[in-house]
BAGU-600281 format. One line per 8 residues: number of its first residue (from 1); their letters; for each residue x, y, z of N, C-alpha, C. Coordinates in Angstrom, 3 decimals. Example, Ala and Ser with C-alpha at 12.3 -4.5 7.8 and 13.67 -1.06 7.14 Angstrom:
<sites>
1> as> 13.190 -5.690 7.800 12.300 -4.500 7.800 13.200 -3.300 7.800; 12.850 -2.250 7.080 13.670 -1.060 7.140 12.900 0.030 7.870
</sites>
This chain:
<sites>
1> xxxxxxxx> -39.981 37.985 86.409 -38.560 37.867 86.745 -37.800 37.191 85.600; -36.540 37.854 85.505 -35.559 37.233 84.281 -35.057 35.587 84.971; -35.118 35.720 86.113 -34.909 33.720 86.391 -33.491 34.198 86.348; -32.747 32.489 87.027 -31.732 31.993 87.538 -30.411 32.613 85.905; -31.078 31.853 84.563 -29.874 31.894 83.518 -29.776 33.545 82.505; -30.890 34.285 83.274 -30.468 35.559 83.153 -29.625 36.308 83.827; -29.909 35.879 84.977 -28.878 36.373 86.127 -27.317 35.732 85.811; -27.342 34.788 85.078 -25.917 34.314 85.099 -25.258 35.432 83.742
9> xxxxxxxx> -26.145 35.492 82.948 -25.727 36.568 82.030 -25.546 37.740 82.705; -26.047 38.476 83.332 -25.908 39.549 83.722 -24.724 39.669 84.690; -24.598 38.719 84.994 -23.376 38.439 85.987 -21.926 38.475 85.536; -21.912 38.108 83.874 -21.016 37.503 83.001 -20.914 39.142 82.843; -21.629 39.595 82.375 -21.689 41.226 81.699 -21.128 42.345 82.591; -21.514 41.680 83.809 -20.585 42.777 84.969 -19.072 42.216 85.405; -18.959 41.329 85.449 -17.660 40.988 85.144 -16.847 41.454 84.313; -17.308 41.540 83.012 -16.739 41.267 81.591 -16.319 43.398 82.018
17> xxxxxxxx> -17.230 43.979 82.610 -17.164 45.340 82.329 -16.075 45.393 83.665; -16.062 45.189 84.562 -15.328 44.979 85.490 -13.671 44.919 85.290; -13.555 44.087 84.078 -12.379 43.697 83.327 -11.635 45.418 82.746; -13.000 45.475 82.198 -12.486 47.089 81.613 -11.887 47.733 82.081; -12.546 47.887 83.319 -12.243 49.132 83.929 -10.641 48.693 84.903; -10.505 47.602 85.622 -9.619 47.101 86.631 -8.486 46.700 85.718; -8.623 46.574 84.536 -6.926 45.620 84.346 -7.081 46.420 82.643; -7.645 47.183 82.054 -7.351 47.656 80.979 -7.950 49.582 81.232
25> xxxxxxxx> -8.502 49.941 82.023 -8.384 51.355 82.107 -9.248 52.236 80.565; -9.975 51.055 80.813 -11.187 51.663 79.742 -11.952 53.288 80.120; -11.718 53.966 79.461 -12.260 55.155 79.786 -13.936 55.503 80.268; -14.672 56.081 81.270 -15.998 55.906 81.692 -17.212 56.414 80.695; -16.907 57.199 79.484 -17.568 57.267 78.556 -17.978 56.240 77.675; -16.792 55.407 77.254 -17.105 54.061 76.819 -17.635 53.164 77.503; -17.618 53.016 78.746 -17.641 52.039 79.785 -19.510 52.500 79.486; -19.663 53.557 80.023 -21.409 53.653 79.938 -21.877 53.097 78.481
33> xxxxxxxx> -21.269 53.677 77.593 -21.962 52.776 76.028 -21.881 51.455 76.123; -20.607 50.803 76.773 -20.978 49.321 76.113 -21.858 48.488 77.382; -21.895 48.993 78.649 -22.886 48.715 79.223 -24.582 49.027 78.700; -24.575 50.194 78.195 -26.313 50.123 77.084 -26.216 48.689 76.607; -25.145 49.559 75.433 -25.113 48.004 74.495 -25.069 46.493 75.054; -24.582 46.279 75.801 -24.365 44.982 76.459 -25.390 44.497 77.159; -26.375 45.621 77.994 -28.015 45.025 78.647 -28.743 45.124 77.185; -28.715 46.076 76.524 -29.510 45.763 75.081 -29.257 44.400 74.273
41> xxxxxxxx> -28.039 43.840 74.290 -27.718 42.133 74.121 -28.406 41.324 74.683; -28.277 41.690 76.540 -28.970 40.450 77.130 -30.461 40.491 76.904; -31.014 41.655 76.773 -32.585 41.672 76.134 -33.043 41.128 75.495; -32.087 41.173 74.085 -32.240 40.554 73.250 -32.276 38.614 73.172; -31.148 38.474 74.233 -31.125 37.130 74.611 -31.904 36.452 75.709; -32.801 37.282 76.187 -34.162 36.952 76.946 -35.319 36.731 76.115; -35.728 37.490 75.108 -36.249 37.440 74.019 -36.376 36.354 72.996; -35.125 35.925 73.203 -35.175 34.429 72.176 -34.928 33.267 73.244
49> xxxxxxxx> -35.307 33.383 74.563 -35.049 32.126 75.349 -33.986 31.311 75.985; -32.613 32.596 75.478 -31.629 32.165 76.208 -31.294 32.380 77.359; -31.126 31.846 78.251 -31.074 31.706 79.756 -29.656 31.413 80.514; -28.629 31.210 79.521 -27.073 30.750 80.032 -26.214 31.343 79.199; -25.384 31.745 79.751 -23.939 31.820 78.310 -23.810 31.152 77.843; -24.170 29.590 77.672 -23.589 28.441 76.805 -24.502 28.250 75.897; -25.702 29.103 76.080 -26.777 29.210 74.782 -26.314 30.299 73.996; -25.196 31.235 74.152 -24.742 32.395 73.068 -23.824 31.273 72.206
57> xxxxxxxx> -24.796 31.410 70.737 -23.723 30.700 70.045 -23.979 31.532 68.583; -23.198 31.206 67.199 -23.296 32.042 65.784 -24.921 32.224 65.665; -25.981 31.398 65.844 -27.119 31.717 65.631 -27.491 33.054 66.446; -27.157 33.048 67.426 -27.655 34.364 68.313 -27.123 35.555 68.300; -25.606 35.423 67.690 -25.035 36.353 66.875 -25.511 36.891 65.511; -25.512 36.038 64.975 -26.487 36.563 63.610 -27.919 37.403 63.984; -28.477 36.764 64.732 -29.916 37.254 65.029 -29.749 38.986 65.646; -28.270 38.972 66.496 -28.406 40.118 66.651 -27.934 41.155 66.162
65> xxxxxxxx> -27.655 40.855 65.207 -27.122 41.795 63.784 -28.093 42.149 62.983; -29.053 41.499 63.146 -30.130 41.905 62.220 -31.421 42.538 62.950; -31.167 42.398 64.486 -32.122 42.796 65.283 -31.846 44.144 65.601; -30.272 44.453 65.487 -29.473 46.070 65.683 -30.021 46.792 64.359; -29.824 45.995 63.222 -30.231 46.708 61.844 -31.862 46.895 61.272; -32.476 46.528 62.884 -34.433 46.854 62.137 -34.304 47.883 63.314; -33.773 48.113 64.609 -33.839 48.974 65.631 -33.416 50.871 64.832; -33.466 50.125 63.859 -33.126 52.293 62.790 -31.618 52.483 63.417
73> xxxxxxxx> -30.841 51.701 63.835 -29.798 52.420 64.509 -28.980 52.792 63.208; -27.787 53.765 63.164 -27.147 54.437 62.606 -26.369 53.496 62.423; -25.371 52.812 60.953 -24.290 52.058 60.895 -23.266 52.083 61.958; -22.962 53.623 62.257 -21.899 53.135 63.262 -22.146 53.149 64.563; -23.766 53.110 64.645 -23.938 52.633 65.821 -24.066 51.416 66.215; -24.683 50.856 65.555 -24.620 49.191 65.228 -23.127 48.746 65.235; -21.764 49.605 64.589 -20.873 48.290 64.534 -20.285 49.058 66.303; -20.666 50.111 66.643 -20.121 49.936 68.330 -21.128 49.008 69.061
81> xxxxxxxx> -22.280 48.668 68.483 -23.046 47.756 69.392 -22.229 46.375 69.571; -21.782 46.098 67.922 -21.630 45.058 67.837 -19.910 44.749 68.314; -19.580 45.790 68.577 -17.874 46.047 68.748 -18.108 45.694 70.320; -18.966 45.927 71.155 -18.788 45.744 72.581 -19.738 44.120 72.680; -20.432 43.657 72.193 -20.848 42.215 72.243 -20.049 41.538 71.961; -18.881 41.800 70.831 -17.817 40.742 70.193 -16.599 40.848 71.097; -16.507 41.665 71.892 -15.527 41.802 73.259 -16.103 41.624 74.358; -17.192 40.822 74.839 -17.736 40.383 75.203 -17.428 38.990 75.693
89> xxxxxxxx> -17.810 38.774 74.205 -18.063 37.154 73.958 -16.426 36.804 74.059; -15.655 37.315 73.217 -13.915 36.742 73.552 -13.518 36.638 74.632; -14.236 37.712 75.529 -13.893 37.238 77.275 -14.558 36.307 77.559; -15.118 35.839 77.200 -16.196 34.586 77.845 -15.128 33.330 77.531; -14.828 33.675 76.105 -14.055 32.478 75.847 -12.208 32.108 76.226; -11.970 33.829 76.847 -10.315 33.339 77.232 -11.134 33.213 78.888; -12.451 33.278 79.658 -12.001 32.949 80.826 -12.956 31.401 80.646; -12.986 30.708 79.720 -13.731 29.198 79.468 -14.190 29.029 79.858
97> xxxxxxxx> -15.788 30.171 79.572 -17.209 29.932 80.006 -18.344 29.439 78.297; -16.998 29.826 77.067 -17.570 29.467 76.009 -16.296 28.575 75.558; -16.830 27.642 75.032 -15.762 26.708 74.152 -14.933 27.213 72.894; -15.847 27.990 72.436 -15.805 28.819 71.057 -16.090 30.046 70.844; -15.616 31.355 70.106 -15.848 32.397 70.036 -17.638 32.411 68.716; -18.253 32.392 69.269 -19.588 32.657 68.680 -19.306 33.503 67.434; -18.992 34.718 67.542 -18.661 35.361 66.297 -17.490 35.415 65.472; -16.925 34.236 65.285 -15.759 34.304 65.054 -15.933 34.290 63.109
105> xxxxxxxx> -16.790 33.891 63.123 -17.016 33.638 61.617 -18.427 34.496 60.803; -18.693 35.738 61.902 -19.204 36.779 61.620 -18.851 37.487 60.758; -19.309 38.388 59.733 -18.844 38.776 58.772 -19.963 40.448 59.108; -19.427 41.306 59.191 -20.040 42.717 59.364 -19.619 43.749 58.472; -19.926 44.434 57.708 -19.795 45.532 56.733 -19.637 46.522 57.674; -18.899 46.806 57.596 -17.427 48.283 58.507 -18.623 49.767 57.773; -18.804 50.443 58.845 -19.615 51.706 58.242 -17.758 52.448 57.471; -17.919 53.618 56.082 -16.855 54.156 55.714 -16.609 55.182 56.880
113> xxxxxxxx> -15.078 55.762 57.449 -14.577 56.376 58.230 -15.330 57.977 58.255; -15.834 58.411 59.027 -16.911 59.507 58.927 -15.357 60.468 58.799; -15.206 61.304 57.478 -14.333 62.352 57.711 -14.568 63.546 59.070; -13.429 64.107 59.438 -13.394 64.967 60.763 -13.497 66.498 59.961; -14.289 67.679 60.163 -14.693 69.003 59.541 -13.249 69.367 60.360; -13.059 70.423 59.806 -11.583 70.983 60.654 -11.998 72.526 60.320; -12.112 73.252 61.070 -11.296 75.087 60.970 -10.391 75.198 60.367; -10.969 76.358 59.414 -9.613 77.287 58.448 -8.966 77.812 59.418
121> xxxxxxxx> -7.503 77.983 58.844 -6.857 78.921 59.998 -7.081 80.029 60.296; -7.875 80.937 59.561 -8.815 82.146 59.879 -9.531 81.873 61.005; -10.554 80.645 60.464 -11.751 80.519 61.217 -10.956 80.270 63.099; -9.704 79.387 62.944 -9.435 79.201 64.681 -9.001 80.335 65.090; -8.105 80.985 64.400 -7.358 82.466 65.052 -8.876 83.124 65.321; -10.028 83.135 64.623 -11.347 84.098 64.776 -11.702 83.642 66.532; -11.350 82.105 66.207 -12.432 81.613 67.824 -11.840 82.245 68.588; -10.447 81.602 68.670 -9.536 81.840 70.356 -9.270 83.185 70.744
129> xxxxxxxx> -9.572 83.764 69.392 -9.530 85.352 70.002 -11.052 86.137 70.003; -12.069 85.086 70.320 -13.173 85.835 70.316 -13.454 86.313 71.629; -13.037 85.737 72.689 -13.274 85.862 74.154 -12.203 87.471 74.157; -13.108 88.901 74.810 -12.362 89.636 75.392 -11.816 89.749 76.484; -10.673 90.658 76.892 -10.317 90.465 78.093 -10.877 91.047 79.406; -11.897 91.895 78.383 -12.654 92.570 80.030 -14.083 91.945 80.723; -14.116 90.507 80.392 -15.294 90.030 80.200 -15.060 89.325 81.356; -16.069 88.750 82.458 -15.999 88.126 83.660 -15.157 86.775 83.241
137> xxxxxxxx> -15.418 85.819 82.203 -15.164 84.840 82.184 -14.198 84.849 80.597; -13.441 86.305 80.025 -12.980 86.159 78.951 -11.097 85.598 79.015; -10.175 85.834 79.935 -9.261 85.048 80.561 -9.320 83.816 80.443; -10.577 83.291 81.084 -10.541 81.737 81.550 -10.656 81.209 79.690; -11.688 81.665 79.087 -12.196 81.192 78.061 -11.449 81.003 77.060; -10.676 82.052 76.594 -9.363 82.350 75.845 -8.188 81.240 76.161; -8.309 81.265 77.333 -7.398 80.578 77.416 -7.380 79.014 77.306; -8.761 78.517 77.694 -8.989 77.451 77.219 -9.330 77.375 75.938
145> xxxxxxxx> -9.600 78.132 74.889 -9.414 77.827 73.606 -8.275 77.376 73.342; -7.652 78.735 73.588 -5.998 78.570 72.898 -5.232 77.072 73.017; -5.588 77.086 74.706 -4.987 75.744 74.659 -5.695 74.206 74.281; -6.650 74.278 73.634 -7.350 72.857 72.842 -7.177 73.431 71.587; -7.103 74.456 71.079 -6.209 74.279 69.788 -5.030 74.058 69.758; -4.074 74.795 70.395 -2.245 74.378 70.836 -1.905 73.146 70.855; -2.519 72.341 72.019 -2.442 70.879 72.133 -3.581 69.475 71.462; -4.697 70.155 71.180 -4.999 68.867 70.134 -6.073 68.320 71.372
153> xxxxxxxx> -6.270 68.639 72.826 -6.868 67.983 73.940 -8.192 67.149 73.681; -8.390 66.152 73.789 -10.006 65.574 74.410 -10.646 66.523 75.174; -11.820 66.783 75.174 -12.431 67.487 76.214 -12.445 66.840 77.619; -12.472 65.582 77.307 -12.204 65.052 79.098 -10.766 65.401 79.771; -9.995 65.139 79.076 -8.294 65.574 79.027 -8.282 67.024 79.549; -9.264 67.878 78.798 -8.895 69.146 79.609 -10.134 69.820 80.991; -11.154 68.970 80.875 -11.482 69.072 82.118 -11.472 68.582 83.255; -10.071 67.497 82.821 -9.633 67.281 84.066 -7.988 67.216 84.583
161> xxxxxxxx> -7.720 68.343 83.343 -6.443 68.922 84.019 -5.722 69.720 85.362; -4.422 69.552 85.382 -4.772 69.771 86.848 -3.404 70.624 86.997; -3.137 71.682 87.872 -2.406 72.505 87.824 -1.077 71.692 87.771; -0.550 70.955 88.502 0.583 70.053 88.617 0.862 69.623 87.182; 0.096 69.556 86.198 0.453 69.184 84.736 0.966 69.984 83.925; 0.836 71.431 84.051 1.718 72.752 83.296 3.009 72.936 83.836; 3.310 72.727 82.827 4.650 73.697 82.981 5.040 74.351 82.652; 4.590 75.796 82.528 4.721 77.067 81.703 6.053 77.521 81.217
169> xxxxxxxx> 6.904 77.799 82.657 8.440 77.895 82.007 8.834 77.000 81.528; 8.624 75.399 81.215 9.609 75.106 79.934 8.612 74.454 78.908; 7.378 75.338 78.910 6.530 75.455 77.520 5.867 74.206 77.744; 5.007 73.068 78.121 4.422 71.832 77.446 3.582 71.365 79.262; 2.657 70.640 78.521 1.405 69.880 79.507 1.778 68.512 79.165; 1.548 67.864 80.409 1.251 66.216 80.729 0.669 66.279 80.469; -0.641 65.592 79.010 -2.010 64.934 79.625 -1.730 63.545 79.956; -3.434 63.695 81.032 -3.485 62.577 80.956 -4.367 61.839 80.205
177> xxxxxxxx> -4.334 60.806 78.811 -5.222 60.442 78.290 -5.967 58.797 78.107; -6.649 58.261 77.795 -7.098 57.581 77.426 -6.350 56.105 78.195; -6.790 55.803 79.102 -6.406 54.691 79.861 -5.651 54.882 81.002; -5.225 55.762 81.268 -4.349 56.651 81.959 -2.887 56.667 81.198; -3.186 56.733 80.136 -1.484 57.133 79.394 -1.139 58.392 79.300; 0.174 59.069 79.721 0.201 60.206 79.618 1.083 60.292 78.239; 0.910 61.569 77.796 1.668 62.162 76.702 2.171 63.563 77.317; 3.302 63.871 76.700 3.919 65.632 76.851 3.632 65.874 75.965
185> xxxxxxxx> 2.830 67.576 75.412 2.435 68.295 74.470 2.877 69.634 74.638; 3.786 70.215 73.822 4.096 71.484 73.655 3.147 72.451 73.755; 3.451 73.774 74.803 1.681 74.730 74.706 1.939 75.915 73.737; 3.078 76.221 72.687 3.109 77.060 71.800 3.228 78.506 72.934; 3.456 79.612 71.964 3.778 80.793 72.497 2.718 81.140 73.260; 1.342 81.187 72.202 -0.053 81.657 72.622 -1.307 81.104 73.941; -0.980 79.496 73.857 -1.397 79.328 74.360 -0.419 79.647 76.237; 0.705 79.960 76.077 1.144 79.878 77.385 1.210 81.125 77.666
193> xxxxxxxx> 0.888 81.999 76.993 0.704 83.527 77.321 -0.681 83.690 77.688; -1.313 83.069 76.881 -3.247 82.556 77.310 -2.800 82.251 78.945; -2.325 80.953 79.501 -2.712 80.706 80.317 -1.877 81.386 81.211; -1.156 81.846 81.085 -0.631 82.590 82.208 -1.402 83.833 82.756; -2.431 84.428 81.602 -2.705 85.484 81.691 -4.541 85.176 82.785; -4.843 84.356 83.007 -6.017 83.259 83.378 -5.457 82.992 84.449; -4.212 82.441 84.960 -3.822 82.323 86.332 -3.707 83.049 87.158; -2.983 84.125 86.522 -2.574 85.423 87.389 -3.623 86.110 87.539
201> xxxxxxxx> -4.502 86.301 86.772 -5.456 87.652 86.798 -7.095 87.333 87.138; -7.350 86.084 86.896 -8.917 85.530 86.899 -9.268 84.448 87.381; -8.387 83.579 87.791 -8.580 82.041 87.941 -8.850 82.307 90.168; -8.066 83.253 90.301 -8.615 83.571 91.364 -9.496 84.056 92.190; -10.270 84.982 90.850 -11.445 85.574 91.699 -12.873 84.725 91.318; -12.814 83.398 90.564 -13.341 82.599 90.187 -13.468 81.673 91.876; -12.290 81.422 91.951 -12.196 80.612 93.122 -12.649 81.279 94.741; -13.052 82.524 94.615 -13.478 83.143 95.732 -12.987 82.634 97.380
209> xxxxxxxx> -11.450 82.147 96.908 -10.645 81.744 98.395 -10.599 80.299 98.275; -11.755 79.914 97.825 -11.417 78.391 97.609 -10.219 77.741 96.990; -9.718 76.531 97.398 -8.429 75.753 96.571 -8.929 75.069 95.560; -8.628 74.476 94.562 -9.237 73.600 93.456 -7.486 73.255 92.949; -7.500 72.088 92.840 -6.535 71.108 91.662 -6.502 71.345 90.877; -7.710 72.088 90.113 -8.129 72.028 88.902 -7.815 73.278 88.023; -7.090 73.115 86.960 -6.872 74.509 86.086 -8.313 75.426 85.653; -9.179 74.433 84.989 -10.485 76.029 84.611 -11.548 75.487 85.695
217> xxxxxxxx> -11.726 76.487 86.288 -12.920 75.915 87.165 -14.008 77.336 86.699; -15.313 77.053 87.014 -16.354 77.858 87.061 -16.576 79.142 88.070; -17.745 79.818 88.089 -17.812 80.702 89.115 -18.017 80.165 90.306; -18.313 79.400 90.894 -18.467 79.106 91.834 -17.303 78.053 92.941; -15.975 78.143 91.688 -15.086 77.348 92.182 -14.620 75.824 91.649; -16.055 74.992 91.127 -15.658 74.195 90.750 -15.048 73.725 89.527; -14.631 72.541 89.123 -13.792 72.358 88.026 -14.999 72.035 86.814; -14.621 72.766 85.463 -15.801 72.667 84.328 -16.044 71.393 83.835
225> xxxxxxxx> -17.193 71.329 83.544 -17.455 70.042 83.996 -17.380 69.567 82.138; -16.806 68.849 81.159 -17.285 68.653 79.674 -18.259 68.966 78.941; -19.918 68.918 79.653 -20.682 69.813 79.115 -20.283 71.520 79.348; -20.114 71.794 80.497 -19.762 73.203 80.291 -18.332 73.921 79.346; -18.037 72.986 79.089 -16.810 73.438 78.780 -17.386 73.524 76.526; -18.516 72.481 76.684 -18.750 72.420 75.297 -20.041 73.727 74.939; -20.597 73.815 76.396 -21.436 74.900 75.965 -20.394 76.111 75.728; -19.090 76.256 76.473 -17.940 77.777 76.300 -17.413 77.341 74.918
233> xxxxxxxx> -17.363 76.909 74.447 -16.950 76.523 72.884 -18.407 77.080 71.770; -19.591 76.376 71.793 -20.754 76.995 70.979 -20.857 78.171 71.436; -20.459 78.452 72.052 -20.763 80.095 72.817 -20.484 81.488 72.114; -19.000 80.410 72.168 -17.604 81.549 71.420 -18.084 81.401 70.340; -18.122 80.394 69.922 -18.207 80.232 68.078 -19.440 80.729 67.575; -20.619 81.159 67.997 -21.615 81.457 67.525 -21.080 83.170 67.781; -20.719 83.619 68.835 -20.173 84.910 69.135 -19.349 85.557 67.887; -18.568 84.351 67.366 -17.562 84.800 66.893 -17.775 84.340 64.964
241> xxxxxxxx> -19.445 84.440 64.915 -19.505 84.277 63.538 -19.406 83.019 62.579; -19.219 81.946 64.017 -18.730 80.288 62.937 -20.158 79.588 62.937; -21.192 80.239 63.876 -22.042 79.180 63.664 -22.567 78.044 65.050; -23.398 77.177 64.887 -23.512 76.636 66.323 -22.902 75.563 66.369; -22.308 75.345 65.147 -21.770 73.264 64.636 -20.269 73.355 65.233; -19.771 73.749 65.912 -18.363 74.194 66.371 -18.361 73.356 67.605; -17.533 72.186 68.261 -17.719 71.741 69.418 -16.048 71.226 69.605; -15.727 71.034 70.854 -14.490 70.756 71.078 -13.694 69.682 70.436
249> xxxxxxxx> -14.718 68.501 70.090 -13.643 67.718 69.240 -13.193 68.416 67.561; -14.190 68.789 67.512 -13.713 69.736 66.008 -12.591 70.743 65.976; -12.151 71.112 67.600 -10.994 71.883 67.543 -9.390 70.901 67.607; -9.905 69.896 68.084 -9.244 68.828 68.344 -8.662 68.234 66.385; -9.438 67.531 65.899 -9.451 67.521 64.391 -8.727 69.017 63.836; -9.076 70.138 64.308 -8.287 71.499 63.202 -6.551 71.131 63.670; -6.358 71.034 65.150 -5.036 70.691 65.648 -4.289 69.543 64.770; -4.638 68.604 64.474 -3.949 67.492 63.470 -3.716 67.925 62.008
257> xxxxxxxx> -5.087 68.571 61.823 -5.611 68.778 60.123 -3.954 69.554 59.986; -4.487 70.690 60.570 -3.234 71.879 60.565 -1.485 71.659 60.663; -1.489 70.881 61.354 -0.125 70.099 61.418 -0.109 69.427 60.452; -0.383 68.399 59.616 -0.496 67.702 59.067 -0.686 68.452 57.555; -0.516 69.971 57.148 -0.879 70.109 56.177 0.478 70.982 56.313; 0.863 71.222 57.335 2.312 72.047 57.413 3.311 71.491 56.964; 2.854 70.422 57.227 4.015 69.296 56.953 5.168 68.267 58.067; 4.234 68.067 59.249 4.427 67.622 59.932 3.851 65.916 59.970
265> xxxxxxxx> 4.661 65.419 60.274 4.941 63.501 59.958 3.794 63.125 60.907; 3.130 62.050 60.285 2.149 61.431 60.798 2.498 61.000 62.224; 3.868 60.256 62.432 3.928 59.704 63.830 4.136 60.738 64.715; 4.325 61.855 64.354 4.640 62.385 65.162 3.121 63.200 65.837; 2.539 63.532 64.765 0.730 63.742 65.093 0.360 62.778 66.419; 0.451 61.640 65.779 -0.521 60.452 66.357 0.348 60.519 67.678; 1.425 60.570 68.402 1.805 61.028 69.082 1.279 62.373 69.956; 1.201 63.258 69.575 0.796 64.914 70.178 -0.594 64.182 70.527
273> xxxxxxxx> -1.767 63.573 69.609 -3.101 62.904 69.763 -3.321 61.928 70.632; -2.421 61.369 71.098 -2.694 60.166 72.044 -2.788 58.789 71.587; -3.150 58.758 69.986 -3.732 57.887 69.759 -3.101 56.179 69.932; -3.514 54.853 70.240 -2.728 53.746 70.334 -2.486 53.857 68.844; -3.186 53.347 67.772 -2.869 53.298 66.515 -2.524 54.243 65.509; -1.638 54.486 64.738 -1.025 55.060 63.658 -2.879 55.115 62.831; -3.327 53.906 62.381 -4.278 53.991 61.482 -5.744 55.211 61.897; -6.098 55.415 62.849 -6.834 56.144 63.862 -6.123 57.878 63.234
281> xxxxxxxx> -5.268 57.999 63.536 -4.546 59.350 62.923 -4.472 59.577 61.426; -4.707 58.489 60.661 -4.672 58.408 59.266 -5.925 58.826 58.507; -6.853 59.273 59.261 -8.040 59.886 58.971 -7.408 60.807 58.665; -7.289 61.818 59.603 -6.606 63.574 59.326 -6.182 63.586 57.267; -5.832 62.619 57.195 -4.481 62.417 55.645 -5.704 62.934 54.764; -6.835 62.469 54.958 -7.871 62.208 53.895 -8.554 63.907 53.760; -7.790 64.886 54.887 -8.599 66.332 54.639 -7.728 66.891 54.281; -6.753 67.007 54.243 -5.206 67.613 53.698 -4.964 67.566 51.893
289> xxxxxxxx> -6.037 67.607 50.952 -6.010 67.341 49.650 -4.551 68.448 48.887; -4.722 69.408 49.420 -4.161 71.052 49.087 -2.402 70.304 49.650; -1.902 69.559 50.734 -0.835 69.411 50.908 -0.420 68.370 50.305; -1.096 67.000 50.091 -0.894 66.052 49.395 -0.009 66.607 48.076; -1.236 67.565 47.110 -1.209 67.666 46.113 0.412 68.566 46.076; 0.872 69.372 46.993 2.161 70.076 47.018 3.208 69.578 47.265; 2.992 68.220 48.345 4.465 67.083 48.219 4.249 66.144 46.916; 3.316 66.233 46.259 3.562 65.209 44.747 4.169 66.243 43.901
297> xxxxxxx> 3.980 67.784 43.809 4.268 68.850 43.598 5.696 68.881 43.241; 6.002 69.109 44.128 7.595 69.147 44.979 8.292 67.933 44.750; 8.142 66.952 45.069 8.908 65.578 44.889 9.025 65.026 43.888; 7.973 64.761 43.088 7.710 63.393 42.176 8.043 63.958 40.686; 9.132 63.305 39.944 9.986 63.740 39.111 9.253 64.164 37.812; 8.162 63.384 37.656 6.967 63.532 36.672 6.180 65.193 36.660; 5.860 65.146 37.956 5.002 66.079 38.790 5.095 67.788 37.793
</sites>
């Protein structure tokens, strides 16, 4: 048995996740990682004999920086390990169960920003029109391309869209994203001719009488679930000549890349994306070499 001052850790850790979810709307994908990460902490702090929160101090921080970096983990897996222990520990210390932030004088080497692959504009016009229309499931499919290229979507964002969020006649979708913040996103010509053409003609015989909330649902009625929706993405794209490395956030990345090389303003990206931070969208800048090089082109008096 882990004893009485494990249990108080573990106690601290469900709290601390508790926090997430009730008063900041932490999304449940993250919520499962930093719970790994966070029982992989207290392991670690069973391991060296700590038994209380008031034994997490810089020594046990250090130790577990170096205990993440012999475990083979991947740099940026290590700094999300270490990104959900260090939000952790700051809750410990605004609800004054620690005197002091333990890692406050931690020092961690930042893995470099993994660039995002993006689709040529060949290569997306190839996907979204790889699905035919006489195909049991080529309506639904099409149309969910079109529209995660159109709008830029998370895959959770669009499998759990919900009919009440379109609004076809005046062009644009609510999502809902990331904490429950919504954004309005324009659905372009294509994609609202996509989905109209999926409502009217297929989305019903999918549903075999059944009701669903839900815009793409499966054969059997229900709503697609993120893996399925990532297997209808490798599907198309291997169908359609790109290969098996094609997955929904990569259509997500072509949506920014592409804007962003048209010549469309960063805030206004990071906006359409959801994102809280401007800097988060400032990735996209770093694949756009060809537009850079045409506004120094164009502008710069030297040029």
């Amino acid at each position: 048995m882990r004893g009485r001052g494990a249990a108080e850790i573990d106690g601290a850790i469900d709290d601390y996740l508790d926090h997430l979810t009730s008063e900041r709307g932490v999304a449940r994908n993250t919520m499962e990682a930093y719970a790994r990460d966070l029982a992989a902490f207290a392991g670690f702090l069973a391991r060296r004999g700590v038994r209380a929160v008031a034994g997490i101090g810089p020594a046990e921080m250090r130790g577990h920086v170096t205990d993440l970096a012999g475990r083979g983990l991947s740099p940026r897996s290590q700094a999300r390990a270490l990104a959900a222990v260090h939000g952790f520990v700051r809750f410990l210390v605004r609800e004054r169960r620690l005197p002091d932030d333990p890692a406050a004088k931690l020092r961690v080497r930042r893995p470099p920003p993994r660039l995002p692959r993006a689709l040529g504009k060949g290569e997306a016009a190839t996907l979204v029109g790889a699905p035919a229309e006489q195909e049991r499931t080529g309506l639904r499919d099409r149309a969910l391309l079109e529209l995660l290229y159109a709008c830029g979507l998370r895959v959770s964002e669009l499998a759990g869209l919900r009919g009440e969020q379109l609004n076809l006649q005046a062009g644009f979708v609510t999502v809902v994203g990331k904490g429950g913040k919504e954004r309005v996103v324009p659905l372009g010509r294509a994609a609202r001719a996509a989905l109209e053409a999926y409502l009217h003609a297929a989305r019903g015989r999918q549903l075999h009488g059944r009701a669903s909330p839900f815009v793409f649902v499966g054969h059997r009625g229900r709503a697609l679930t993120r893996q399925a929706i990532w297997k209808i993405v490798r599907r198309r794209a291997r169908a359609a000549g790109l290969g098996p490395r094609v997955f929904p956030h990569m259509i997500r990345h072509t949506f920014a890349t592409h804007l962003l090389t048209g010549g469309a303003d960063l805030r206004v990206v990071q906006a359409l994306l959801g994102h809280a931070e401007v800097g988060t969208t400032q990735i996209y800048t770093h694949v756009t070499p060809v537009r850079l090089r045409e506004v120094h082109r164009r502008h710069h008096p030297r040029a």
